[in-house]
C-alpha positions, 0 to 999 in steps of 0.5 A: 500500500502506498501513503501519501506522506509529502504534500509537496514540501515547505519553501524551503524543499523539505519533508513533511509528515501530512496528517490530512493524508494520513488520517484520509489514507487506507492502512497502516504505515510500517516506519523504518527506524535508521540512525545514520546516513546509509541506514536512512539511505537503504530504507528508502531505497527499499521503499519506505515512505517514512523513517524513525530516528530512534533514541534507543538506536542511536545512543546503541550506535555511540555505545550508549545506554537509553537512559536520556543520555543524548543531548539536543546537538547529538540528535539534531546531527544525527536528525539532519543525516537521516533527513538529507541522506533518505528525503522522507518525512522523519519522526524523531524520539527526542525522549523527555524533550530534554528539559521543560518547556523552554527545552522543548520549544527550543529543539522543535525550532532545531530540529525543524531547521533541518527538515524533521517532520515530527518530533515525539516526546514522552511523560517521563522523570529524567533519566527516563528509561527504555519503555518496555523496562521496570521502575519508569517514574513519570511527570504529572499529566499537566507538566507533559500537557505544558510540554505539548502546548509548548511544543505545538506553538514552537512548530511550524509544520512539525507534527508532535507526537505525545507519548505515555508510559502510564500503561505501565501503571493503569490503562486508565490512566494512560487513555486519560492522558493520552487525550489530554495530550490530543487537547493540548495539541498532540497530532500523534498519540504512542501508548507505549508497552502495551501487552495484550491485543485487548489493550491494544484495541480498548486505545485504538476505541478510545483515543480521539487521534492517530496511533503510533506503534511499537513494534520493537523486538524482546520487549512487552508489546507481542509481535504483531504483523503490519496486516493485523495492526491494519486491522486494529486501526493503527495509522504508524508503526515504528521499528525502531531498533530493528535494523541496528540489531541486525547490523550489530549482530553482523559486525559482532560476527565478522570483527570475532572471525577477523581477530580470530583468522587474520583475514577477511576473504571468507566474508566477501560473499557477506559484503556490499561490493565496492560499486554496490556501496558507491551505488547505495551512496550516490558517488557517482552522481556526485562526480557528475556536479563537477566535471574537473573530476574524472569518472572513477574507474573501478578494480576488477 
């Protein structure tokens, strides 16, 4: 199925995430999660029509804990890669917004300077914690709604996405302040942690806005295919970390055989030859923007 995500771009020939065709398409969208400039590039080049810079992965990428670590200059480099490198509407997990309302308004202008099409941020105490762990301590549901209401008058174009983590403690609670949220000016809602399809389906009826999803690995939520969260009536569905994950686990892999034999001819067959890796970054095209450069020729 195919989003209409763009409406065009801004003045400035810059993603943006359009809810009016979001609320008006069919089906859910799967978000890819990149980090990095190549990851961003090959989850375009695969089609996905929406990406994720989430803050688990990228402080996973500077050997990093998720506890709230990253600071605004961290994810506004990383954000601004991301944007250049895939030209899709990016979400960004911006974690507790680092700091309070002033904080928060101060990285919606940052992070819509290099394009970002939606910022999300969460109800949580610093230093926050991964949402599918134990011990989340979380702010009253009116500093988060101060947040939001900062955040929504700090945009231009951005969507805000308002996350919760108190299903952790009651369900209740987290459908009270999600739509508190939506009140304050949350275009997007993430219940995080949810564990059963019922809760799933009981946020879905009672929450007055678009729904984003979690579909991280080895944590709470079940793993559920993008079909059924169609079903369900879930507008975005993130995979945050997923594609680190699998990167790590090769790189673990190859750097263990490396050390061990000496040598790296045994994991051609696993690599991306020269010219597929040139192709994937768009080196050619950048010789084309200068013609003192001559054509590269590769080795055979």
């Amino acid at each position: 199925m195919t989003a209409k995500w763009l409406d065009g771009a801004d003045a400035a020939g810059r993603p943006n995430l359009d809810l009016r065709a979001l609320g008006s398409q069919q089906g859910s969208v799967a978000v890819a999660g990149a980090w990095d400039g190549i990851s961003a590039a090959l989850a375009a080049q695969a089609g996905f029509k929406a990406l994720y810079l989430s803050g688990a992965a990228l402080s996973a990428s500077m050997a990093l804990p998720d506890l709230g670590l990253l600071t605004l200059d961290d994810v506004w480099r990383a954000a601004r890669t991301v944007v250049r490198a895939s030209g899709l509407p990016v979400i960004v997990d911006c974690d507790t917004g680092f700091g309070e309302a002033l904080n928060v308004m101060r990285a919606i202008r940052e992070l819509e300077s290099v394009g970002v099409a939606c910022i999300q941020i969460e109800d949580q105490h610093f230093p926050k914690k991964c949402g599918h762990l134990n011990d989340k301590r979380l702010i009253s549901a009116d500093d988060m709604c101060r947040k939001v209401s900062a955040a929504r008058r700090a945009a231009d174009r951005m969507a805000i996405c308002a996350r919760t983590d108190a299903a952790s403690v009651s369900l209740d609670e987290a459908i009270s302040r999600a739509n508190r949220y939506v009140e304050a000016g949350a275009d997007i809602i993430f219940v995080e942690a949810l564990t059963t399809i019922e809760d799933i389906r009981r946020v879905r009826a009672e929450v007055r806005a678009p729904l984003l999803a979690n579909m991280t690995e080895f944590g709470r939520t079940p793993q559920i295919p993008l079909s059924e969260w169609e079903t369900l009536g879930y507008e975005l569905v993130i995979y945050p970390v997923s594609a680190l994950r699998i990167a790590a686990r090769a790189m673990e892999r190859f750097y263990g055989s490396l050390s061990a034999r000496g040598s790296a001819a045994e994991a051609l067959p696993d690599m991306m030859t020269r010219a597929e890796l040139y192709d994937r970054i768009g080196y050619f095209d950048y010789e084309k923007l200068d013609a003192q450069i001559a054509q590269t020729v590769l080795p055979t």
